[in-house]
PQR file with spaces between the fields and no chain letter, atoms N, CA, C, O and H, PARSE charges and radii, in Angstrom:
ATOM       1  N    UNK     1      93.854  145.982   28.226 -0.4000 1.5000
ATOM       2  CA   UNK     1      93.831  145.231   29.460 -0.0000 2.0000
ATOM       3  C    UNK     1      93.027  143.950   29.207  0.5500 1.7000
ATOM       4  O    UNK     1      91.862  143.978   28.812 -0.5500 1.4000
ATOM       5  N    UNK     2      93.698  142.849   29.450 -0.4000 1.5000
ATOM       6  CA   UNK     2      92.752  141.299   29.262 -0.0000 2.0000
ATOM       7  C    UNK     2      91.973  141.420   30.327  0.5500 1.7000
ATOM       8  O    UNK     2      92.064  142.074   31.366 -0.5500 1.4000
ATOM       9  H    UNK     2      94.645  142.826   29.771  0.4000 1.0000
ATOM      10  N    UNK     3      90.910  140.415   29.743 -0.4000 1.5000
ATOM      11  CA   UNK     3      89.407  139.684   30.707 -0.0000 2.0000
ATOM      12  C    UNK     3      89.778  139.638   32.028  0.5500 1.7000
ATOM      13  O    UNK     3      89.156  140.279   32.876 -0.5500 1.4000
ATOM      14  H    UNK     3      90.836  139.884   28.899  0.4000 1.0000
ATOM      15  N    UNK     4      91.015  138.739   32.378 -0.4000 1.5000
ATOM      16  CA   UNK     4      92.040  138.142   33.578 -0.0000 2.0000
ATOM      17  C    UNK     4      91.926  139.469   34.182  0.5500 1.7000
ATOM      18  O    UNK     4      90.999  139.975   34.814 -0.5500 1.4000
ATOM      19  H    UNK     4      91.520  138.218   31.690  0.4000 1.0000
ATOM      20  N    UNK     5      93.080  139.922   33.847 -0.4000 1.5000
ATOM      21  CA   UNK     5      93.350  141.667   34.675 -0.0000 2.0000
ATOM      22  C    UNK     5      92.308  142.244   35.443  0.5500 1.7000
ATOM      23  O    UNK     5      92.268  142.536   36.639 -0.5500 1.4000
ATOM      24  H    UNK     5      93.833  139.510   33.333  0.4000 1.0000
ATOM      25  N    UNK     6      91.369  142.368   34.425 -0.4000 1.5000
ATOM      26  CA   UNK     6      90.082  143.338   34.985 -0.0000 2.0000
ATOM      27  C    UNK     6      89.752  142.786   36.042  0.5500 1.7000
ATOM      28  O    UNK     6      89.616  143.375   37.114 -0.5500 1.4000
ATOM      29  H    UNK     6      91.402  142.131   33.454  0.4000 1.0000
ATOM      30  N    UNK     7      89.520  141.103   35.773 -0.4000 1.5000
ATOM      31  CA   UNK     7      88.683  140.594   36.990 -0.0000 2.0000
ATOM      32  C    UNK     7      89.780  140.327   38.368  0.5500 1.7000
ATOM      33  O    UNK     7      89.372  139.742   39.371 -0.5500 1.4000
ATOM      34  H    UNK     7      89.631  140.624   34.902  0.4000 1.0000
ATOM      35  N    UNK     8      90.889  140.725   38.278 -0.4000 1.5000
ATOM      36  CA   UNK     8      91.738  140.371   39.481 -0.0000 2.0000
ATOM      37  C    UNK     8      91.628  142.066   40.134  0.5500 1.7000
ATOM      38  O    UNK     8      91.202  142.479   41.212 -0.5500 1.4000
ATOM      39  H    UNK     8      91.220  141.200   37.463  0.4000 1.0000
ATOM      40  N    UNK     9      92.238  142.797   38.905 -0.4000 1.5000
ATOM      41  CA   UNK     9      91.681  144.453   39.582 -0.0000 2.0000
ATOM      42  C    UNK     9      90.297  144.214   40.558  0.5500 1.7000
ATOM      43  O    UNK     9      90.235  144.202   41.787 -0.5500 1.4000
ATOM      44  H    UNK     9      92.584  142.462   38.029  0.4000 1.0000
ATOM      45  N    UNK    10      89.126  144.014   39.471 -0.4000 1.5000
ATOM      46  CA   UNK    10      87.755  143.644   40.418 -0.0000 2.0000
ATOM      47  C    UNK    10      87.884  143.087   42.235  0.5500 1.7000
ATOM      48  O    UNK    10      87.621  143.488   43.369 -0.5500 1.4000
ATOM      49  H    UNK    10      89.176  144.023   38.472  0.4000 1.0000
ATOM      50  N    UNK    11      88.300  142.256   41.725 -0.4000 1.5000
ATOM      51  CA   UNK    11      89.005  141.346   42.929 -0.0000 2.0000
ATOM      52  C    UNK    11      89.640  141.744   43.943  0.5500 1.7000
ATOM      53  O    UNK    11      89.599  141.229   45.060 -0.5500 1.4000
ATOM      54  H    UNK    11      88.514  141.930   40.804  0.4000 1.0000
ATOM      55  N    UNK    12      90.431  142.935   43.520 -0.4000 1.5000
ATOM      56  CA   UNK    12      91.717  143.489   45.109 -0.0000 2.0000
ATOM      57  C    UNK    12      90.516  144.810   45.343  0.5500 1.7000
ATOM      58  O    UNK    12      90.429  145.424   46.407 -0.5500 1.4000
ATOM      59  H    UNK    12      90.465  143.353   42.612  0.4000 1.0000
ATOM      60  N    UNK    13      89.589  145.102   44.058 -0.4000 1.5000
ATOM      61  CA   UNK    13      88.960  146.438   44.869 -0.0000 2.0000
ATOM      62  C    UNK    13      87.803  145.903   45.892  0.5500 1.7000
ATOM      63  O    UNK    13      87.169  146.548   46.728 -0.5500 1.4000
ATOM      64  H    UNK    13      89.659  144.603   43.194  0.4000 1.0000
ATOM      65  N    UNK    14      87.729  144.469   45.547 -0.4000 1.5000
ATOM      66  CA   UNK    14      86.862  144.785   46.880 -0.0000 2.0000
ATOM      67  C    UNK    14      86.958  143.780   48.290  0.5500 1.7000
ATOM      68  O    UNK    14      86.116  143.321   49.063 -0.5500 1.4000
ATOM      69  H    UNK    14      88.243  143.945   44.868  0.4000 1.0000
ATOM      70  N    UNK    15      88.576  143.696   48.173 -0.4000 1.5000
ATOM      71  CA   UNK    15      89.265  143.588   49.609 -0.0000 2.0000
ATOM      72  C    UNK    15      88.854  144.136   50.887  0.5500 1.7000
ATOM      73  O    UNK    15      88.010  145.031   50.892 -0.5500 1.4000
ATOM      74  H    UNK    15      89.260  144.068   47.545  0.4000 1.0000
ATOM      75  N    UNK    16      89.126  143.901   51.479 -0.4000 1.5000
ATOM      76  CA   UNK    16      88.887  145.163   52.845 -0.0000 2.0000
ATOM      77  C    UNK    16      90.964  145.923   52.836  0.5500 1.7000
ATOM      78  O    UNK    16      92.022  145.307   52.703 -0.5500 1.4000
ATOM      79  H    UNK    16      89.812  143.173   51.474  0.4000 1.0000
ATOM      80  N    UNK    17      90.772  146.959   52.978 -0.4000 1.5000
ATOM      81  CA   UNK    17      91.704  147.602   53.348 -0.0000 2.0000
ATOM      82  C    UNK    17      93.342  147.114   53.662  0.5500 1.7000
ATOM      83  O    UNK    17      94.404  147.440   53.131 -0.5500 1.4000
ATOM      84  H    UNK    17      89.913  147.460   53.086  0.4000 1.0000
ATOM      85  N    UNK    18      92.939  145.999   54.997 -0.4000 1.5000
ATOM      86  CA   UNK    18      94.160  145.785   55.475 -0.0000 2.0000
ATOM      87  C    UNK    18      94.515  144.676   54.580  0.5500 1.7000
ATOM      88  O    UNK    18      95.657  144.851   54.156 -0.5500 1.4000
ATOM      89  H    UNK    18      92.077  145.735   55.427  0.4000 1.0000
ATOM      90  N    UNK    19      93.988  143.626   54.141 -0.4000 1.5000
ATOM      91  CA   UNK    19      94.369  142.754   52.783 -0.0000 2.0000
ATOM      92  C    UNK    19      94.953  143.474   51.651  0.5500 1.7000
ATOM      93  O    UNK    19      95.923  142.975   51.081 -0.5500 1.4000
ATOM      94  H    UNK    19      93.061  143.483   54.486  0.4000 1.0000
ATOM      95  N    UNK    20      94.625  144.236   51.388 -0.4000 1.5000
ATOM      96  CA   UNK    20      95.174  145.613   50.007 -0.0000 2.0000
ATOM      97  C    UNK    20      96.508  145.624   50.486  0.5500 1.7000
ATOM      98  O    UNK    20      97.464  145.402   49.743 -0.5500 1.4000
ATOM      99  H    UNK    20      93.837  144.641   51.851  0.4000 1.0000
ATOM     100  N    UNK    21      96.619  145.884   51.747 -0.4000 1.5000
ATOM     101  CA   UNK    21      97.610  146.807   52.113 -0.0000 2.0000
ATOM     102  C    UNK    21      98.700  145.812   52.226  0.5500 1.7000
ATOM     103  O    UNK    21      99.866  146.043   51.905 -0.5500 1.4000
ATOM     104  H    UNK    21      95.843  146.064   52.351  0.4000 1.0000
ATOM     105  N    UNK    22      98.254  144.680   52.705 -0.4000 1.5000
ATOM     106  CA   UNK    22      99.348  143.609   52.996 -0.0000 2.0000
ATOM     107  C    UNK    22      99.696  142.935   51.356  0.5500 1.7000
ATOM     108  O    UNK    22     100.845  142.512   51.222 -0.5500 1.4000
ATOM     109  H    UNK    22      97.307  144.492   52.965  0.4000 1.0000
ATOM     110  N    UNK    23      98.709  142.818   50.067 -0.4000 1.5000
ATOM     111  CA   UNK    23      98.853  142.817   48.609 -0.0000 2.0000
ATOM     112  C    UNK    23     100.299  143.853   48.106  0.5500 1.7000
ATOM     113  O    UNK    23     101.393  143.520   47.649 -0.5500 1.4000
ATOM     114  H    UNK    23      97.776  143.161   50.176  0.4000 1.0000
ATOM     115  N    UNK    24      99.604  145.461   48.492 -0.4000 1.5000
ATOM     116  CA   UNK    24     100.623  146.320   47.515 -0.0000 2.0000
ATOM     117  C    UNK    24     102.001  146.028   48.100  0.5500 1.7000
ATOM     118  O    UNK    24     102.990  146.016   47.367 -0.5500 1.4000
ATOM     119  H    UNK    24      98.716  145.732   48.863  0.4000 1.0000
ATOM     120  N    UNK    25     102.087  145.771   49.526 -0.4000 1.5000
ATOM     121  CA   UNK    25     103.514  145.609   50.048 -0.0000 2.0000
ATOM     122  C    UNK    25     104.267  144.584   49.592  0.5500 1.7000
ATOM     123  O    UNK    25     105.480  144.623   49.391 -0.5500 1.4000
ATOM     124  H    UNK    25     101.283  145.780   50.121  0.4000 1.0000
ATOM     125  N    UNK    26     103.549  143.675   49.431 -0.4000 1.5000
ATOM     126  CA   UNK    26     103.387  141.905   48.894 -0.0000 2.0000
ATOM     127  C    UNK    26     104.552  142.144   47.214  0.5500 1.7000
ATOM     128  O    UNK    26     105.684  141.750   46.934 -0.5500 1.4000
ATOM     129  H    UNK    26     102.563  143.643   49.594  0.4000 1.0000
ATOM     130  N    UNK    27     103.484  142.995   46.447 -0.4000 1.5000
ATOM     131  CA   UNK    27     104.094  143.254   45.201 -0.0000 2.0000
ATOM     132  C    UNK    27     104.943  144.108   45.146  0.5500 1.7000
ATOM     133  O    UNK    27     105.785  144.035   44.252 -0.5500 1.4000
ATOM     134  H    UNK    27     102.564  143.315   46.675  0.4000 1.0000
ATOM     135  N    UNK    28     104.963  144.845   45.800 -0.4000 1.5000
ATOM     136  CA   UNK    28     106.410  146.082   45.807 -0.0000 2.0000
ATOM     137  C    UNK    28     107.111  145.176   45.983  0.5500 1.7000
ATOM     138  O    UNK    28     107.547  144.724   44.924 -0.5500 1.4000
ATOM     139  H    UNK    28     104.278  144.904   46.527  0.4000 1.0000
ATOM     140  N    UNK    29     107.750  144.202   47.674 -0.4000 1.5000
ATOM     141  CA   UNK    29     108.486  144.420   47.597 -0.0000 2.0000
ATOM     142  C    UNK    29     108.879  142.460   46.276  0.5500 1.7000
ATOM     143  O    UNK    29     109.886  141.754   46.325 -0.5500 1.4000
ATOM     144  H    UNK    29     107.396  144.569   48.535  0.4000 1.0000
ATOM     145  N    UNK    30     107.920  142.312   45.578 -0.4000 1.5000
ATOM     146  CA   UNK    30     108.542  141.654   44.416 -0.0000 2.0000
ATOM     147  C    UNK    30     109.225  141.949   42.883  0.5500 1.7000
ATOM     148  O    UNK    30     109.673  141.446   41.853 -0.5500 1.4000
ATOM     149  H    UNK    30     107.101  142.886   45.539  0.4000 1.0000
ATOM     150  N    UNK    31     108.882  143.333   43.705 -0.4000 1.5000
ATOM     151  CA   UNK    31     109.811  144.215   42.007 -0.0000 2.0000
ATOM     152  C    UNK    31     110.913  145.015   42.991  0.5500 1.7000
ATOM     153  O    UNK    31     111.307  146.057   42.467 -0.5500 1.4000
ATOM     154  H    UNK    31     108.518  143.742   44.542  0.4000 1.0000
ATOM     155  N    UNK    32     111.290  144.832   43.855 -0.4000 1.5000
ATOM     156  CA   UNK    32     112.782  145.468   44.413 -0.0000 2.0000
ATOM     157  C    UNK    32     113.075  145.198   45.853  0.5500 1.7000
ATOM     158  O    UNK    32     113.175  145.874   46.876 -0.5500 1.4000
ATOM     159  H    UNK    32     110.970  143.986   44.281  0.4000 1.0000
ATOM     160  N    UNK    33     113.222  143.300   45.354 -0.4000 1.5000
ATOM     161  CA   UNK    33     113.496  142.397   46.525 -0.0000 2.0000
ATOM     162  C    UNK    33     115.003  142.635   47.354  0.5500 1.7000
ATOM     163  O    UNK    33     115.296  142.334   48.511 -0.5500 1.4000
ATOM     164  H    UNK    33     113.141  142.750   44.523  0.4000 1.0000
ATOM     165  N    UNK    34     115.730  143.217   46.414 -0.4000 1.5000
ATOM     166  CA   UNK    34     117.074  144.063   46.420 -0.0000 2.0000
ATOM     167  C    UNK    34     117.097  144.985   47.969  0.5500 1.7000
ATOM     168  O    UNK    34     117.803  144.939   48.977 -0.5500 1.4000
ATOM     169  H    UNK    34     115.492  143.462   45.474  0.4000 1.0000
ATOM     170  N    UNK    35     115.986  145.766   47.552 -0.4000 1.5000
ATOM     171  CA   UNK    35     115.071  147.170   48.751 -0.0000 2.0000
ATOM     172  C    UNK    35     115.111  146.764   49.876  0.5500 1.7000
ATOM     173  O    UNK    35     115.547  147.467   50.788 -0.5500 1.4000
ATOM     174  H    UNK    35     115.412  145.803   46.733  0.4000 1.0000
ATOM     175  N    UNK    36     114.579  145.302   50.095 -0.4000 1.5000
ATOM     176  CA   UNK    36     113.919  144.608   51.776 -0.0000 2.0000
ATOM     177  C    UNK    36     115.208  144.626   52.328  0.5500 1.7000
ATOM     178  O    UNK    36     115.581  145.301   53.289 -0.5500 1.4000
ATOM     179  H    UNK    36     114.225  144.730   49.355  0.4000 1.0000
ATOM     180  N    UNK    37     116.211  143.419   51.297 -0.4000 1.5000
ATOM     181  CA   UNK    37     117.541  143.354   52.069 -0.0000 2.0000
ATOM     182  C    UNK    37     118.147  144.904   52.751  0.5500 1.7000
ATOM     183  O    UNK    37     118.322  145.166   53.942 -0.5500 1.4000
ATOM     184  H    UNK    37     115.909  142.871   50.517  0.4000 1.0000
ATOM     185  N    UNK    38     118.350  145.665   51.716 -0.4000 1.5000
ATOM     186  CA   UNK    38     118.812  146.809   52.213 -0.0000 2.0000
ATOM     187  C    UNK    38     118.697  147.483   53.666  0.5500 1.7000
ATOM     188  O    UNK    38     119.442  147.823   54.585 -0.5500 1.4000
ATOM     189  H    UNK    38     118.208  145.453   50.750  0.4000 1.0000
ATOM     190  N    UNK    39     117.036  147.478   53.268 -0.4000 1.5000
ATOM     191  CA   UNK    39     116.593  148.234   54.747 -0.0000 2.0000
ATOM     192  C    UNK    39     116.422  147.331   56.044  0.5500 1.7000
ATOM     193  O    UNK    39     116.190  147.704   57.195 -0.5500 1.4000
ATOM     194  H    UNK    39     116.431  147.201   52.521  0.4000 1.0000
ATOM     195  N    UNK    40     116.610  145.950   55.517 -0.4000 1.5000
ATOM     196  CA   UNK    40     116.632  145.223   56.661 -0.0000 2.0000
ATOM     197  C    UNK    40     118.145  145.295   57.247  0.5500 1.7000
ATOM     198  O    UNK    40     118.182  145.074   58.458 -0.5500 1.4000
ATOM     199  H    UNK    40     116.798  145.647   54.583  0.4000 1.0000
ATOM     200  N    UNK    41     119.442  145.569   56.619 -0.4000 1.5000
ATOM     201  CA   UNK    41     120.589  146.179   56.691 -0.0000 2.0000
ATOM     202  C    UNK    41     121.157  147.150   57.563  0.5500 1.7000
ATOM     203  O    UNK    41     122.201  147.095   58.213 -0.5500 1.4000
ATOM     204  H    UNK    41     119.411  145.749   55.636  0.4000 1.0000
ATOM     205  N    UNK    42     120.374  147.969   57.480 -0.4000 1.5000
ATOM     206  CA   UNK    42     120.047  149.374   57.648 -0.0000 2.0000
ATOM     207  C    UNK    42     119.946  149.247   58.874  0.5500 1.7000
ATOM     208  O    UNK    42     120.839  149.431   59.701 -0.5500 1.4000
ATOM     209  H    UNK    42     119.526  148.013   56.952  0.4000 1.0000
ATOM     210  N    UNK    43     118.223  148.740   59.172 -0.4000 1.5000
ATOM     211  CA   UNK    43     117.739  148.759   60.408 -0.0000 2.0000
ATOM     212  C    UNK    43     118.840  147.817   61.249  0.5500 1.7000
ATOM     213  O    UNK    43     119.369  148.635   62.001 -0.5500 1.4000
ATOM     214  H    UNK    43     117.498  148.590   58.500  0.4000 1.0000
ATOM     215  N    UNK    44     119.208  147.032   61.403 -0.4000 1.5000
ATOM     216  CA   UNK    44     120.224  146.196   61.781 -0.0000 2.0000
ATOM     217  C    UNK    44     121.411  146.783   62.319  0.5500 1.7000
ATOM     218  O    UNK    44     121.791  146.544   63.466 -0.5500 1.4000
ATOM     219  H    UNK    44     118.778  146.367   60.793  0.4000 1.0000
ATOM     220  N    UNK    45     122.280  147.890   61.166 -0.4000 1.5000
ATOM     221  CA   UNK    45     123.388  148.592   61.486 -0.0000 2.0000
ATOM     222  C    UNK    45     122.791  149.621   62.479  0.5500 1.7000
ATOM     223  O    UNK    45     123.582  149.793   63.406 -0.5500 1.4000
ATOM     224  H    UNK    45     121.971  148.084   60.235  0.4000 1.0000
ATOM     225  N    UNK    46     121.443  150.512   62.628 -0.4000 1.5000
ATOM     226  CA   UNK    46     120.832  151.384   63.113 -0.0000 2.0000
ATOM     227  C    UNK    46     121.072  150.687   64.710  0.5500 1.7000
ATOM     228  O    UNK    46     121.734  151.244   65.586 -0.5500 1.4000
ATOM     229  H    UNK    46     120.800  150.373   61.875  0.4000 1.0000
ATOM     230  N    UNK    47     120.433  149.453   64.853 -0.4000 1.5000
ATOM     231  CA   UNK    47     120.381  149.229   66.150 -0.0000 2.0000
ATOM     232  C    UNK    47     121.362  148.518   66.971  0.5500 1.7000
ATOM     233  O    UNK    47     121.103  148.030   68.071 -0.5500 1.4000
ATOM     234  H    UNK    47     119.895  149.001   64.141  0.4000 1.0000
ATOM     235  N    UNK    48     122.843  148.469   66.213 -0.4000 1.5000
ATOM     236  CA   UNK    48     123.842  148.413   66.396 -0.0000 2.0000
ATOM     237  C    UNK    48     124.616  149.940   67.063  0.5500 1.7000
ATOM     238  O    UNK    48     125.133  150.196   68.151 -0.5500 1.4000
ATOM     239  H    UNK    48     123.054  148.866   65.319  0.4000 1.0000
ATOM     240  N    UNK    49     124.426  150.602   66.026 -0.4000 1.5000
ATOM     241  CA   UNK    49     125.131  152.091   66.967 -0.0000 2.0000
ATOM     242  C    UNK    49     124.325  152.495   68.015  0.5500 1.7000
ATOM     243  O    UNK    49     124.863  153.077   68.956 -0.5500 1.4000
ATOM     244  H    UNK    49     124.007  150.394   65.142  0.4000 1.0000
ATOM     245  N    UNK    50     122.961  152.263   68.027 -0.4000 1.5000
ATOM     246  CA   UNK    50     122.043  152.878   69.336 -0.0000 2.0000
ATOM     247  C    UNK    50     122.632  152.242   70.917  0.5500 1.7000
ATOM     248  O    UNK    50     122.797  152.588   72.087 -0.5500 1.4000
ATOM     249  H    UNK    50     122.524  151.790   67.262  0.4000 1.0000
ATOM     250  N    UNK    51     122.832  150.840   69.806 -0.4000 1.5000
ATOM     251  CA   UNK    51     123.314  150.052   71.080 -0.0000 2.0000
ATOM     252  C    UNK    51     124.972  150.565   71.658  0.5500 1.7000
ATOM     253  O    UNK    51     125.271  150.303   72.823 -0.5500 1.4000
ATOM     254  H    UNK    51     122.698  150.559   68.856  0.4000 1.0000
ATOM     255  N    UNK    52     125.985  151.302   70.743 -0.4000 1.5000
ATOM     256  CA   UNK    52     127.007  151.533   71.440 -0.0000 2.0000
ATOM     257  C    UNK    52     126.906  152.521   71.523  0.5500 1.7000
ATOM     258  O    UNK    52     128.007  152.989   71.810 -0.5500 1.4000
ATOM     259  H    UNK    52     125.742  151.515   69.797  0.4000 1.0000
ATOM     260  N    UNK    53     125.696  153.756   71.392 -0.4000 1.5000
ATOM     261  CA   UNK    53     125.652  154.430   72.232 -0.0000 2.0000
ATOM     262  C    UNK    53     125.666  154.483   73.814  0.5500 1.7000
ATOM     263  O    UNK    53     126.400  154.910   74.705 -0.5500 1.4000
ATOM     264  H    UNK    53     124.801  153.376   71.158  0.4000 1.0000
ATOM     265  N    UNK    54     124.418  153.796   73.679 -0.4000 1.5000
ATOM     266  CA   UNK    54     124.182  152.986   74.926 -0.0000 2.0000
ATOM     267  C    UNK    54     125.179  152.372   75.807  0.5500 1.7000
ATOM     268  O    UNK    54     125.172  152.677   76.999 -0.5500 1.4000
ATOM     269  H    UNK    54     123.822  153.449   72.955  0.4000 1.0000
ATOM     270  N    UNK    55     125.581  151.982   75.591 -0.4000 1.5000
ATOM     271  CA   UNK    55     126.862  151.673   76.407 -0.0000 2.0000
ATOM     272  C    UNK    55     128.278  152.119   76.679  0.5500 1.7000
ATOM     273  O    UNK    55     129.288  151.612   77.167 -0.5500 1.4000
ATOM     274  H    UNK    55     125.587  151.734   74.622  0.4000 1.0000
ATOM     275  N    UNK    56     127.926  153.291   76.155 -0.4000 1.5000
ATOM     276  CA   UNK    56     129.228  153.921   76.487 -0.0000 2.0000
ATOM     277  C    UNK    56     130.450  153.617   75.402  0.5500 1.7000
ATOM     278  O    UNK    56     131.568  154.093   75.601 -0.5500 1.4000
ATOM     279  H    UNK    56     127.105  153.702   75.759  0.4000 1.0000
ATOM     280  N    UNK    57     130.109  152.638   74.022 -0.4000 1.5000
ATOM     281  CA   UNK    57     131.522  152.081   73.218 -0.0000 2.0000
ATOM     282  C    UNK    57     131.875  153.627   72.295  0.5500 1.7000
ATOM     283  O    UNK    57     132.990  154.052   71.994 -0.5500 1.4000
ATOM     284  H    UNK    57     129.201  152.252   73.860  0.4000 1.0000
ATOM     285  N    UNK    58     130.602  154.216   72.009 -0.4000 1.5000
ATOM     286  CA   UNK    58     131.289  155.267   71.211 -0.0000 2.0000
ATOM     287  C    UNK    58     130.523  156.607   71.796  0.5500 1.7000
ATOM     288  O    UNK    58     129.310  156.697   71.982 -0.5500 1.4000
ATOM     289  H    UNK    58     129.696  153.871   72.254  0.4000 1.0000
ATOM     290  N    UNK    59     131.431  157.542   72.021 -0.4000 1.5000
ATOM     291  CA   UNK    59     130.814  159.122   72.367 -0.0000 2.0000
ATOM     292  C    UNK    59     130.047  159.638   70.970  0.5500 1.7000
ATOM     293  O    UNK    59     130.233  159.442   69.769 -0.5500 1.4000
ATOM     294  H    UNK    59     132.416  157.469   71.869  0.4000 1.0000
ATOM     295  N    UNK    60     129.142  160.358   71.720 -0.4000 1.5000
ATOM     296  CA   UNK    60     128.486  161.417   69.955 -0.0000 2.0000
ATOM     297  C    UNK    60     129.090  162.641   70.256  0.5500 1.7000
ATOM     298  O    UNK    60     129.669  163.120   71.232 -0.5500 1.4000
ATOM     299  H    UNK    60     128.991  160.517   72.695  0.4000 1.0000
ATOM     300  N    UNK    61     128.704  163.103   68.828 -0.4000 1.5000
ATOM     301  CA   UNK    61     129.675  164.919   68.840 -0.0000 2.0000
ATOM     302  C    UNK    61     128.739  165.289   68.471  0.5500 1.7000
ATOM     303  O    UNK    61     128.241  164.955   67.396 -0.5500 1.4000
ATOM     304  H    UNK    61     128.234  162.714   68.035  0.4000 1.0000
ATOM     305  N    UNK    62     128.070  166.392   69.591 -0.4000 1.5000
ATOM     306  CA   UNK    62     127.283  167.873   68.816 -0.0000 2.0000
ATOM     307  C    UNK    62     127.209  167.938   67.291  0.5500 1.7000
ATOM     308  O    UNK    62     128.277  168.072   66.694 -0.5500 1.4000
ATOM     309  H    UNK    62     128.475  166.664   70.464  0.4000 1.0000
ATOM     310  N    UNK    63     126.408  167.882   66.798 -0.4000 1.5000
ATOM     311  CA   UNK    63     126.517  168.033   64.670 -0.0000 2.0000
ATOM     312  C    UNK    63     127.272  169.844   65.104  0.5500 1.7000
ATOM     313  O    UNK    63     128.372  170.005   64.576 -0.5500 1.4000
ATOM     314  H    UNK    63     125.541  167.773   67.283  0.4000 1.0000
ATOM     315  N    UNK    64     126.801  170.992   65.901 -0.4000 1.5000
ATOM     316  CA   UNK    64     127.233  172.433   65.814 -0.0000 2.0000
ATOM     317  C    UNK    64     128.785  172.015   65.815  0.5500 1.7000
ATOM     318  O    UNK    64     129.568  172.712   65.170 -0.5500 1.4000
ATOM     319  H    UNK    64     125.907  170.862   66.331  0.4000 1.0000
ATOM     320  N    UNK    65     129.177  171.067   66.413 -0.4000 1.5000
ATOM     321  CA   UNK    65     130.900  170.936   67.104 -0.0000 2.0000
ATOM     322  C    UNK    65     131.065  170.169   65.548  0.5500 1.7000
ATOM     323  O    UNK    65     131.837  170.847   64.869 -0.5500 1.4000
ATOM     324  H    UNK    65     128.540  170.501   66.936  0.4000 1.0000
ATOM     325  N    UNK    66     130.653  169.170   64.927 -0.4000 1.5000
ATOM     326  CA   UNK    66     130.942  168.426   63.885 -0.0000 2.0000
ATOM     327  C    UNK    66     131.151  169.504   62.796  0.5500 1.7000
ATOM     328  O    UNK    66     132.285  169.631   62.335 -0.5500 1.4000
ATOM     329  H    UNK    66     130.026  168.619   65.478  0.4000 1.0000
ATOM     330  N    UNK    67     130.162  170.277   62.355 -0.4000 1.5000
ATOM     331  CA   UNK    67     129.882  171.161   61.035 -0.0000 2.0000
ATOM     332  C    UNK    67     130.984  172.224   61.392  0.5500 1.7000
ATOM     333  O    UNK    67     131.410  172.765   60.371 -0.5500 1.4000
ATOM     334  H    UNK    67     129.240  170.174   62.730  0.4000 1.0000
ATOM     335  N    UNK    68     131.583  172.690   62.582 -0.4000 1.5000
ATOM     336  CA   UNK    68     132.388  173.880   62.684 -0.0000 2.0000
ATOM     337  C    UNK    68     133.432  173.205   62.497  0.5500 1.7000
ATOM     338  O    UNK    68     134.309  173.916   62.005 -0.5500 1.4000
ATOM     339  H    UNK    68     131.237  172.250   63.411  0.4000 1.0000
ATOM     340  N    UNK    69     133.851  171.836   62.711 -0.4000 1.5000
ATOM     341  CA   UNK    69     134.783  171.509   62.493 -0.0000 2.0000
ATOM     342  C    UNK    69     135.305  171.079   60.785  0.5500 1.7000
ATOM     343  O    UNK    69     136.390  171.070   60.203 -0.5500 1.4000
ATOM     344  H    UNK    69     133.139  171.258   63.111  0.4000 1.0000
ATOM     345  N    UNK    70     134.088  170.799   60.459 -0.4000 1.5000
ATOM     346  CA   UNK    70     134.303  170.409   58.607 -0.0000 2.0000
ATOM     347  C    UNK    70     134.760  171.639   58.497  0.5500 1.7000
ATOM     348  O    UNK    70     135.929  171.697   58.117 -0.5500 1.4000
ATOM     349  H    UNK    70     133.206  170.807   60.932  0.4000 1.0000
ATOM     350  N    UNK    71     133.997  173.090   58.791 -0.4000 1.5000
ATOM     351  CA   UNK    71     134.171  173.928   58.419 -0.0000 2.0000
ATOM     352  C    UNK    71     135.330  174.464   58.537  0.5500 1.7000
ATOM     353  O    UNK    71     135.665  175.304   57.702 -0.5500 1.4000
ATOM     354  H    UNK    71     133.047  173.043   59.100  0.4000 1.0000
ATOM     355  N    UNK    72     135.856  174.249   59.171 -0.4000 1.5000
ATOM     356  CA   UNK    72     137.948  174.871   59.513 -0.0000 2.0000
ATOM     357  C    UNK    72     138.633  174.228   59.133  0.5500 1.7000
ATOM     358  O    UNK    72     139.804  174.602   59.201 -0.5500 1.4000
ATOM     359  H    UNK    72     135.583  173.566   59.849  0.4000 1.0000
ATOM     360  N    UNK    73     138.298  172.660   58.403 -0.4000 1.5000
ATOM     361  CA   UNK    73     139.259  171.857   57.565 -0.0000 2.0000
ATOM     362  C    UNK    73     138.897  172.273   56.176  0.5500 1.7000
ATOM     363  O    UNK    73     139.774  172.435   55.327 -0.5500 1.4000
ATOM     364  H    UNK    73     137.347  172.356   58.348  0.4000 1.0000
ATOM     365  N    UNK    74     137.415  172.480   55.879 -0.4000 1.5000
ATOM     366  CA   UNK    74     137.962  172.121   54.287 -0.0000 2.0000
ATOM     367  C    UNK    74     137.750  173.600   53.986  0.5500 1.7000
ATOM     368  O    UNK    74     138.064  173.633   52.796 -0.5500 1.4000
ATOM     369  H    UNK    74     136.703  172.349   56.569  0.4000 1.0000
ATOM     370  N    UNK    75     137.414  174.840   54.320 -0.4000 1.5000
ATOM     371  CA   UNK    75     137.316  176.402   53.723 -0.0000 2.0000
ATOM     372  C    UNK    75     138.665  177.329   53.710  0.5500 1.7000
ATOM     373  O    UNK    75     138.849  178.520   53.458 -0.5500 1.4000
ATOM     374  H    UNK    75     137.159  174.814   55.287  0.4000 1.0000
ATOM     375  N    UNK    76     139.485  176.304   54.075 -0.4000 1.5000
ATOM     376  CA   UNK    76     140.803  176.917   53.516 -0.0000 2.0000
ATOM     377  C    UNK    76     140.805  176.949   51.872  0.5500 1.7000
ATOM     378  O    UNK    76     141.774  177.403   51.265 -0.5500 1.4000
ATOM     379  H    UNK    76     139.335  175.337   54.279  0.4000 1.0000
């Protein structure tokens, strides 16, 4: 480990907490900038179906009514 390293380690240990915290997130998400998009995706499509729940565009099915039904199509 170089001189540099140590003294930046030194450096984040004696952050206060919520600086750390806003650092490790900082560097995560710069090794799987790929990740943010995703889940920003995600969350996006998420509050898209809540929303046609909500309004009546699409009905939900019981998962018991869903799974009995996989179950009589594919256990033949």
């Amino acid at each position: 480990m170089t001189t540099k390293t140590k003294e930046l380690i030194s450096m984040v240990e004696s952050l206060p907490v919520d600086i750390k915290t806003t650092l490790v997130e900082k560097i995560l998400n710069s090794l799987h900038p790929a990740q943010k998009e995703i889940d920003a995706l995600w969350a996006k499509e998420a509050e898209k179906r809540v929303r046609e729940i909500k309004t009546g565009k699409v009905k939900t099915i019981p998962g018991d009514k869903v799974f009995k039904e996989i179950h009589e199509k594919y256990s033949r």
